[in-house]
N, C-alpha and C positions, 0 to 999 in steps of 0.2 A: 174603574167604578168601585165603590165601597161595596161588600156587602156583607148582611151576620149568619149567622147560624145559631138556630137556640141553644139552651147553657143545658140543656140535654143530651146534646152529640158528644163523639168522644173525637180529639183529635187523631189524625190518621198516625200508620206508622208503614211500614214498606209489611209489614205482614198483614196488616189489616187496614188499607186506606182507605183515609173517608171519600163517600161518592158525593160530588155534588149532583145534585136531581132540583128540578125546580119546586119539589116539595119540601125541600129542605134548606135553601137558599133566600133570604129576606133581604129585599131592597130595603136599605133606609134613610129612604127619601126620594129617590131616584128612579125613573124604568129602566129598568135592563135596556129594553130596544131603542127608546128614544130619546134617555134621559143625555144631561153632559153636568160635568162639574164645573165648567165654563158658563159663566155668567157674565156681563156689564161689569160687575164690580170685581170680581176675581181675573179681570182679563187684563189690568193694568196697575202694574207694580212700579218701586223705585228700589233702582239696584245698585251694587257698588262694581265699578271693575278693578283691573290691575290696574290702573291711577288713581286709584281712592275716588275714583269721582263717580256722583250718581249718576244713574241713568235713566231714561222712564223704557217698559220693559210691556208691551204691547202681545200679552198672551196668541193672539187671534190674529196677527200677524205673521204666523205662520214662518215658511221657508222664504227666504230669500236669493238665489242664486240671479250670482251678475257677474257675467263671465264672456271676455272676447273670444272667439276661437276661430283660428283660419287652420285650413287643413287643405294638404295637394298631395293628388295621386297623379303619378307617373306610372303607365307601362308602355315598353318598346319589345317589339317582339323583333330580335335580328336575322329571322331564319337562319337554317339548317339544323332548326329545332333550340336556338337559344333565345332567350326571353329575359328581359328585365323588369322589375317592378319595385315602387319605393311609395311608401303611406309616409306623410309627415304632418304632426299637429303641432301647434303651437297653442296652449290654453292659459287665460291671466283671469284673475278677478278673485272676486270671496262669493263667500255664501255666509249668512246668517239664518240661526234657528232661534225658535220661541216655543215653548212649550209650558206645559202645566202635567204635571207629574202627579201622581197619590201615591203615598204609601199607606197602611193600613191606617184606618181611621181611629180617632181617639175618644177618650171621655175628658169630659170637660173637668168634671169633680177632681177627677188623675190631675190631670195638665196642674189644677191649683194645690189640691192636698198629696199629691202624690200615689203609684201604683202599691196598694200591699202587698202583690205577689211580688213586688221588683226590692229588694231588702237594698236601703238605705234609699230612696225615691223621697223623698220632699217635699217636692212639686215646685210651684211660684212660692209658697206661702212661706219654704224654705228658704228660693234665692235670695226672700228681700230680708231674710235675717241674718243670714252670711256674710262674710266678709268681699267685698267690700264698699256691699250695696248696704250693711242694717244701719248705716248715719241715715240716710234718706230716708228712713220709712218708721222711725219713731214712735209717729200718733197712727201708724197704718192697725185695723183690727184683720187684717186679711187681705187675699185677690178674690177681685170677681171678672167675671165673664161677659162682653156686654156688647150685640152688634153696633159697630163702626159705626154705621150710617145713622145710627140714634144718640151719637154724643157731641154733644155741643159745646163744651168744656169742662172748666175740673168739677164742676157738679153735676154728678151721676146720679142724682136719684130722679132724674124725669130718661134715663138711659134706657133701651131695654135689653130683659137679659137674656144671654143667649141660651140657646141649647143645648141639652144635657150631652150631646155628641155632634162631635164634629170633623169635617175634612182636614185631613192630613195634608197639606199642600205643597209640593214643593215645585213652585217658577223656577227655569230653567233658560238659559241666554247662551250664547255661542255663535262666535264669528270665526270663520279661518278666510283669509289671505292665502290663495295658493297660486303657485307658474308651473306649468309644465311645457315641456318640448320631448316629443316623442316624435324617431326616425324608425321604419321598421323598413330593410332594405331584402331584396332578392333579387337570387339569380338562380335562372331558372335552365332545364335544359330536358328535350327528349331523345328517348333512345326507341330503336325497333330494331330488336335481335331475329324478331321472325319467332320465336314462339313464345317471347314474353315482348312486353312494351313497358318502359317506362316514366314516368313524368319526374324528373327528380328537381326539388328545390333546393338551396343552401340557404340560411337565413340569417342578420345580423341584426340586432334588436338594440337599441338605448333608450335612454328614456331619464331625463332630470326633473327631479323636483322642488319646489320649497313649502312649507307649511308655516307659517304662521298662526297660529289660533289660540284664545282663550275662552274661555266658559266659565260661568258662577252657578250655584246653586244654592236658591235659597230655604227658609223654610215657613208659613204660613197656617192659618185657621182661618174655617169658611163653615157657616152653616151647610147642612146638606139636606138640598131642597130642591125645584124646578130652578128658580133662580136665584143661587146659591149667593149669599151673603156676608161680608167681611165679618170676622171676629177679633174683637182685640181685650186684653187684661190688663187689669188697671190694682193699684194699690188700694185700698181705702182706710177713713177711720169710722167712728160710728155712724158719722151723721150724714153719709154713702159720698162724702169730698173725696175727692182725686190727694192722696198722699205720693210724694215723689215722680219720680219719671215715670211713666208710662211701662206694661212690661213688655208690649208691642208695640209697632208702628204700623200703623195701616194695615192689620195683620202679620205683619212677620215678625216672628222672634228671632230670626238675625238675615236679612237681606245679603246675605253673604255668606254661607254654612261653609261650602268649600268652594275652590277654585282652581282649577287648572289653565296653564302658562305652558308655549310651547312655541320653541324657532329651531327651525329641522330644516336639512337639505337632505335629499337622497337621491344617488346615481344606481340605478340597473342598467347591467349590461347581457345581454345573452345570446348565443348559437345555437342554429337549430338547422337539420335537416328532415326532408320529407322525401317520402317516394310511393308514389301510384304505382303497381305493378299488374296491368293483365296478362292473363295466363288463361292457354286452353282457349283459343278464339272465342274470348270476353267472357266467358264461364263462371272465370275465377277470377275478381277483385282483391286485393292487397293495398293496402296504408298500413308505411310504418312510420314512424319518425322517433326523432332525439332530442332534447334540450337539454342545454344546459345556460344556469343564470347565476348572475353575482347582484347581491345586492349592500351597498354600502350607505350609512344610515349615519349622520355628523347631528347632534341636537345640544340645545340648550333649555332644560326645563326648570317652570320656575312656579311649581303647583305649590297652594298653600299649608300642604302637608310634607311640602320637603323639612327636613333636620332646620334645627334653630330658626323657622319659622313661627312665630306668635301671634293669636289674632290679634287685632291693633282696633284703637279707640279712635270711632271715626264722628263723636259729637260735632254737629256744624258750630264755627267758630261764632253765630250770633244766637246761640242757645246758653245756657246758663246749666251750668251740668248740676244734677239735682234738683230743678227745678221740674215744675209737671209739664212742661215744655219740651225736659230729656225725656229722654228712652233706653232701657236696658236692650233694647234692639243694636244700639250704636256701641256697644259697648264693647265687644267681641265682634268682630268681622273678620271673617278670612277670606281678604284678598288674593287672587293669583300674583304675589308677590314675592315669594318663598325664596332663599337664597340658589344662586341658580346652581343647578349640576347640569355640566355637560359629562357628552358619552360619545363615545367612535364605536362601531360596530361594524360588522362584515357579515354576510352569510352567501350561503349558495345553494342551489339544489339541483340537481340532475334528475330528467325522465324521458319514459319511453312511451308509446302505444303502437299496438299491435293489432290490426284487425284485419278482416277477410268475410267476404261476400260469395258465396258458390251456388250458382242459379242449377236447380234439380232440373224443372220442366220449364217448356215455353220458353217467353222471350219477345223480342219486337216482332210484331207482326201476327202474335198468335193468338191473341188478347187476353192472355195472364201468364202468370210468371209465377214460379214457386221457390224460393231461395233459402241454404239455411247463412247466419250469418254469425261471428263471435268475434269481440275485443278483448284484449288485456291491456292494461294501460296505468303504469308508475306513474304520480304526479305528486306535487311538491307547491305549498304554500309558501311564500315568503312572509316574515313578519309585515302586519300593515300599520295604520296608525292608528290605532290603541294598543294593539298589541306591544310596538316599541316605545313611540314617544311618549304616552302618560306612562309607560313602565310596565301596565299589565300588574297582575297578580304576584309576581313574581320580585317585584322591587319592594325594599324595607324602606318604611320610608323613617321609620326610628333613626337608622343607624345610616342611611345615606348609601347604602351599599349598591355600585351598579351591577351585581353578580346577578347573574341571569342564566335558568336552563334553557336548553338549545328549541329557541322561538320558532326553528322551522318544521311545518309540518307535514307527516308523508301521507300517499293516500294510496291503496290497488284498491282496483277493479277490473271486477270479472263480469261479461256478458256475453249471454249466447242466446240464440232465438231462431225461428225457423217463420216465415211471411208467405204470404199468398197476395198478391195485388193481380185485380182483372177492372174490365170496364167498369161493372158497378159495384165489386163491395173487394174489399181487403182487410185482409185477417194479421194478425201479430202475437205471437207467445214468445215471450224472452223471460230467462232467468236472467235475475244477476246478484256479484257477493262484492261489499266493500266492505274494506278494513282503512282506519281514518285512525290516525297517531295526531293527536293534537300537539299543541307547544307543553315540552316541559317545563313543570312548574317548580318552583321551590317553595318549600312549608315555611314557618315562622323560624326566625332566628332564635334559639333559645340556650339558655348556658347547659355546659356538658357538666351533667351532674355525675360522670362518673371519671371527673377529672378533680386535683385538689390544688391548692394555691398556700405556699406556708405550710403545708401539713395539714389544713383546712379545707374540709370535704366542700365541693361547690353544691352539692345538698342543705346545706344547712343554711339556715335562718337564722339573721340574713346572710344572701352569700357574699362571699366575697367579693373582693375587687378584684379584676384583672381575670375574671375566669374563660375561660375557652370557651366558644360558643362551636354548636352545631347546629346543621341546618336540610334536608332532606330533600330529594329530588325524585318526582314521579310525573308521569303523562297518564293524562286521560285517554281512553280508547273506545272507538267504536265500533263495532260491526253489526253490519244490514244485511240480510239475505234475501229475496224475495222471488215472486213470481209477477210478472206483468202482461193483460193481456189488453190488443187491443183489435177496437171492428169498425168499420166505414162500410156504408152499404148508400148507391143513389140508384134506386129504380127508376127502371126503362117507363114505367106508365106512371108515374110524375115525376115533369121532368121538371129539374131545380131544385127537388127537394137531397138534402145530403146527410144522411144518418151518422154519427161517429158517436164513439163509447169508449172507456177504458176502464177496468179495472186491475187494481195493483193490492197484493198478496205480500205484508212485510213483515218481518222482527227485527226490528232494530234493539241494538241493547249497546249501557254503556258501560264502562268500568273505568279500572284506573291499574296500573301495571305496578305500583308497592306501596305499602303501607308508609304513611308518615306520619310524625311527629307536629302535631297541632298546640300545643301548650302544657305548662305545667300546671298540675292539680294535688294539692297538697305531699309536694316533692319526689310526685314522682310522673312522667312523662302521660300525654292519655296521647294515644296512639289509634288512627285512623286508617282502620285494613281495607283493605279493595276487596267490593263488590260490585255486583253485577245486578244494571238496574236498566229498565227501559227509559229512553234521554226524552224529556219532556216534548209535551206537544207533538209525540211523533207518533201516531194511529199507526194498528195493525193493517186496518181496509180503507180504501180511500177509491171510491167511485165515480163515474163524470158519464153524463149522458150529452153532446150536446146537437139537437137539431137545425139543421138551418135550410130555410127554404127561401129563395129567390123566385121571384113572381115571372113565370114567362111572360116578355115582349112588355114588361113595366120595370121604371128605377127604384122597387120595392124589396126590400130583402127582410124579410121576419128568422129571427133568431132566437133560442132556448141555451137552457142548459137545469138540470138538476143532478144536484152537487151531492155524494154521500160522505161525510168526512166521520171514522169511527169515534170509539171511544179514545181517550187518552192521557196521559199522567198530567197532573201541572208543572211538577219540577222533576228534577235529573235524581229526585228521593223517592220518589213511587210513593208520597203518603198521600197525593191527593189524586182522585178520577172525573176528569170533565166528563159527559157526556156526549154520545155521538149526535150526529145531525145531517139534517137533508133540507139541504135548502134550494129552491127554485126559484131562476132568475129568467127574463125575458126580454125580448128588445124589438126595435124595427129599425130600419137602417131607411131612407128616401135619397139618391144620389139624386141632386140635380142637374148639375154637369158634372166633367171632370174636373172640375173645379169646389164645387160645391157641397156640401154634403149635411143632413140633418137626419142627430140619432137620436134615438130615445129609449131610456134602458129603466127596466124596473126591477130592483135585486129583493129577493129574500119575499118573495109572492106568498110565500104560507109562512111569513112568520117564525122563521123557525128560532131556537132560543137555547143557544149554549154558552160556554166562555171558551174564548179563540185562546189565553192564555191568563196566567196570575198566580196566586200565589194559595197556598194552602191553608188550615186553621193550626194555631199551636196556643199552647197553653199561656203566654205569653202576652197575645193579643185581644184582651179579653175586657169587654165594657163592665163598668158597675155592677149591671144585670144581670152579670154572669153571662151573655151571648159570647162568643166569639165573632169576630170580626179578622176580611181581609179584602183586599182589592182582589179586579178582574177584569179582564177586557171583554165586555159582552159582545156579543155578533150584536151589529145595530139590525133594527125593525126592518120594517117597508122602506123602501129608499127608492125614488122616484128621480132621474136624472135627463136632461135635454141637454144635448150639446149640438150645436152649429162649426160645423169645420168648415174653412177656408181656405184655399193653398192658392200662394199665387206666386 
């Protein structure tokens, strides 16, 4: 959702960021809780794919997942303690996504005469003098601005005009084609030494895949209103006629902005062992185990920002180019058609965890138990797919280059806690500390300016041909430490009712392990050092109450929860501060049989009003007005829900 801040604020900075508060936050056009930029007419676009062909593009259409899957488990137990066990899935089909996107909202006056703060910005009023649109626009006196649904052809003066700001829009499409076949085998076996026992596993793990998928991304303008409305720009001359093509179509200024292309196979393979260990006539609990995994990654990518890729001129062949018929919409399309790079890849990761259970008091029969309890535990991401197949961050797409830092990522964790469970309430306090190594990155590709060619500094303007390039390697990092506490309480004089609660105690913080090399600024490198910042969206205090009471000797079940979620950053920059919030949700549950079931749930009971995530204010995104502007995901309102379940 769009929203401004008056031209009185100052943008944030990590020393001083701005707080969003809802006194200082302006919807424009829109409610925070109930509004949507989804309307009738913004819900259905025409797009191009990787066959130049249009599409129609059904915003409100949602996910589509259509997928067979057969799945058989096997266990055989052969006694004298050995055991077999086999999981196998077989899954085929796609899934398609629909989406409508916003980036920060615009001024309309900008879009035609261009931004002053953005030095050389133009606007429309520049493309149609440019080359090698200024043959068509001759008798043009200017663009104007004019909702969609008011133009009836090339005479605009019964059109109306649109408004002075408008939705940033960008319709969004995506199909993938996937197979998998997944065997996950064991063999299993127990031992009883008499003063330990233990259950020990061996595990053999595979797992193939294919992906197929592409996605476009387009771009668009819409009034921003209850029921937001198409915008489109038009050329004119004095006497308000339509002069040349159109500078939109149906709102988009290019049905195509970018596109990604992708056919991947990938094989995992991995070993693992486990082992339960009691110790101390059941005292003392142990899990430990091992993995170890290979994953190999074969792709052919064919995004419209690969090398020697050019948008391409997709006028339909019974339109009349230049006529007010075309469209500067058709004119630049970037299809997912990009020349393909393929890549082979390998990686692997190895881990462990470590844990143990040691009961103090009590036990079966005494009716409670007091235990302390600690994990450590190595684990290891393999790259997924964005991280490999579109390349990630880390691929040039200039220079075609598959060099890539090491995509796999590691993780410890530490926890330790001490529990009380008895009939009616149980207690929990665990510490715990993770440390999280993301995928290394590599900075931009830039010439080594303190190298020469001929005797000619690669400093100098301009530089040379044939200069060395360098290129910079760092990981992002993160560590969490916290306290976690948690309580269950169901009293003896109402029976049914089940109290639970948690509260969690965190500092998360993120950083980056060295300095790189981001681009050159009047010949000489500007250099980005690592600091230490709190990673977006991650609250120090995060609270949860939730009651639930079952109706003795009725199929009634009434349920609560009130939520506290604190304050917290928008982005991984600490310039901007959501607001904390407490929202309260409720429900009732009526089982009819076991078969039957009808719930009714009502979320966010008081209203409550913050942003779940978005973006911050910078000097950059700034209306006529002087407001700032930027999107955000608001908590929605009251939200009333009925669901009827069936299982048969």
């Amino acid at each position: 959702m769009p929203y401004a801040v008056a031209s009185s604020a100052t943008p944030g900075t990590a020393a001083a960021p701005f707080r969003v508060t809802s006194g200082v936050i302006q919807n424009l056009g829109l409610d925070f809780g109930t509004g949507t930029p989804v309307s009738n007419q913004t819900s259905f676009y025409q797009l191009f794919d990787g066959n130049r062909q249009k599409f129609n593009l059904n915003v409100k259409d949602g996910i589509h997942p259509r997928f067979d899957i057969f799945t058989a488990k096997i266990d055989k137990d052969f006694g004298d303690g050995w055991n077999f066990g086999a999981n196998l899935r077989s899954t085929s089909g796609s899934s398609s996504f629909s989406t409508l996107f916003q980036d920060p909202p615009v001024d309309t006056q900008y879009l035609i005469s261009g931004n002053p703060r953005n030095s050389g910005d133009t606007g429309f009023n520049g493309l149609i003098r440019s080359a090698p649109y200024a043959a068509y626009y001759g008798n043009a006196v200017g663009v104007r601005a004019y909702y969609t649904d008011t133009v009836t052809g090339p005479n605009l003066t019964t059109a109306q005009a649109a408004p002075a700001k408008l939705a940033n829009d960008v319709p969004v499409f995506a199909k993938v084609d996937a197979t998998t076949l997944v065997a996950d085998l064991r063999l299993g076996k127990t031992f009883d030494f008499g003063w330990s026992k233990h259950a020990l596993t061996l595990g053999l793990y595979n797992s193939s895949f294919t992906y197929d998928a592409q996605s476009v991304f387009a771009r668009g303008y819409s009034s921003i209103e209850k029921h937001s409305r198409k915008v489109d720009f038009y050329a004119v001359d004095a006497a308000g006629q339509q002069v040349g093509p159109s500078i939109t179509k149906d709102s988009l200024v290019n049905p195509a902005l970018f596109g990604l292309g992708v056919t991947s196979t990938e094989l995992s393979r991995a070993i693992y062992i486990l082992d339960h260990i009691t110790l101390l006539d059941d005292r003392l609990n142990i899990d430990a185990g091992f993995r170890y995994q290979q994953l190999k990654i074969n792709r052919v990518v064919t995004n419209s920002s690969n090398p020697g890729n050019t948008c391409e001129d997709l006028t339909p062949g019974n339109v009349v180019a230049g006529s007010t018929a075309d469209s500067l919409a058709y004119k630049c399309v970037s299809i997912p058609d990009g020349s393909p790079l393929a890549d082979s890849s390998k990686y692997h990761g190895e881990g462990f965890s470590l844990g143990a259970n040691y009961r103090l008091f009590g036990g079966q029969g005494t009716g409670g138990e007091t235990a302390i309890y600690g994990t450590v535990a190595k684990s290891f991401r393999l790259p997924g797919f964005e991280d490999y197949i579109f390349g990630g961050s880390a691929t040039n797409a200039s220079t075609g280059e598959v060099a890539r830092g090491d995509l796999v990522e590691h993780i410890m964790q530490y926890e330790a806690g001490i529990r009380h469970t008895a009939r009616t309430w149980n207690v929990s306090l665990s510490g715990f500390l993770i440390n999280f190594k993301a995928k290394e990155q590599l900075g931009p590709t830039l010439v080594d300016l303190s190298s020469s060619v001929g005797g000619v500094s690669c400093a100098a303007v301009p530089t040379p041909n044939n200069c060395p390039f360098v290129r910079d390697r760092y990981r992002s990092k993160l560590n969490n430490k916290g306290l976690e506490l948690e309580l269950g309480y169901r009293p003896d004089f109402v029976p049914g009712l089940n109290l639970q609660g948690s509260v969690v105690l965190q500092n998360p913080k993120i950083s980056s392990d060295a300095a790189f090399r981001d681009q050159i600024i009047n010949g000489q490198y500007n250099v980005v050092n690592p600091q230490t910042y709190t990673p977006q969206r991650q609250p120090k205090i995060v609270a949860n109450f939730r009651p639930v009471y079952t109706i003795p000797k009725t199929p009634i079940t009434l349920f609560g929860q009130a939520y506290y979620y604190g304050k917290r950053f928008a982005g991984n920059d600490d310039t901007a501060i959501y607001p904390a919030y407490t929202q309260i949700n409720a429900g009732a549950l009526y089982t009819v049989n076991r078969n039957f079931d009808i719930q009714f749930n009502a979320e966010n009971l008081n209203n409550a009003k913050s942003f779940t995530e978005g973006g911050s204010i910078n000097a950059s995104t700034v209306l006529s007005d002087g407001r700032y502007v930027s999107v955000a995901r608001p908590l929605l309102g009251r939200t009333w829900k009925f669901t009827l379940s069936y299982r048969y």
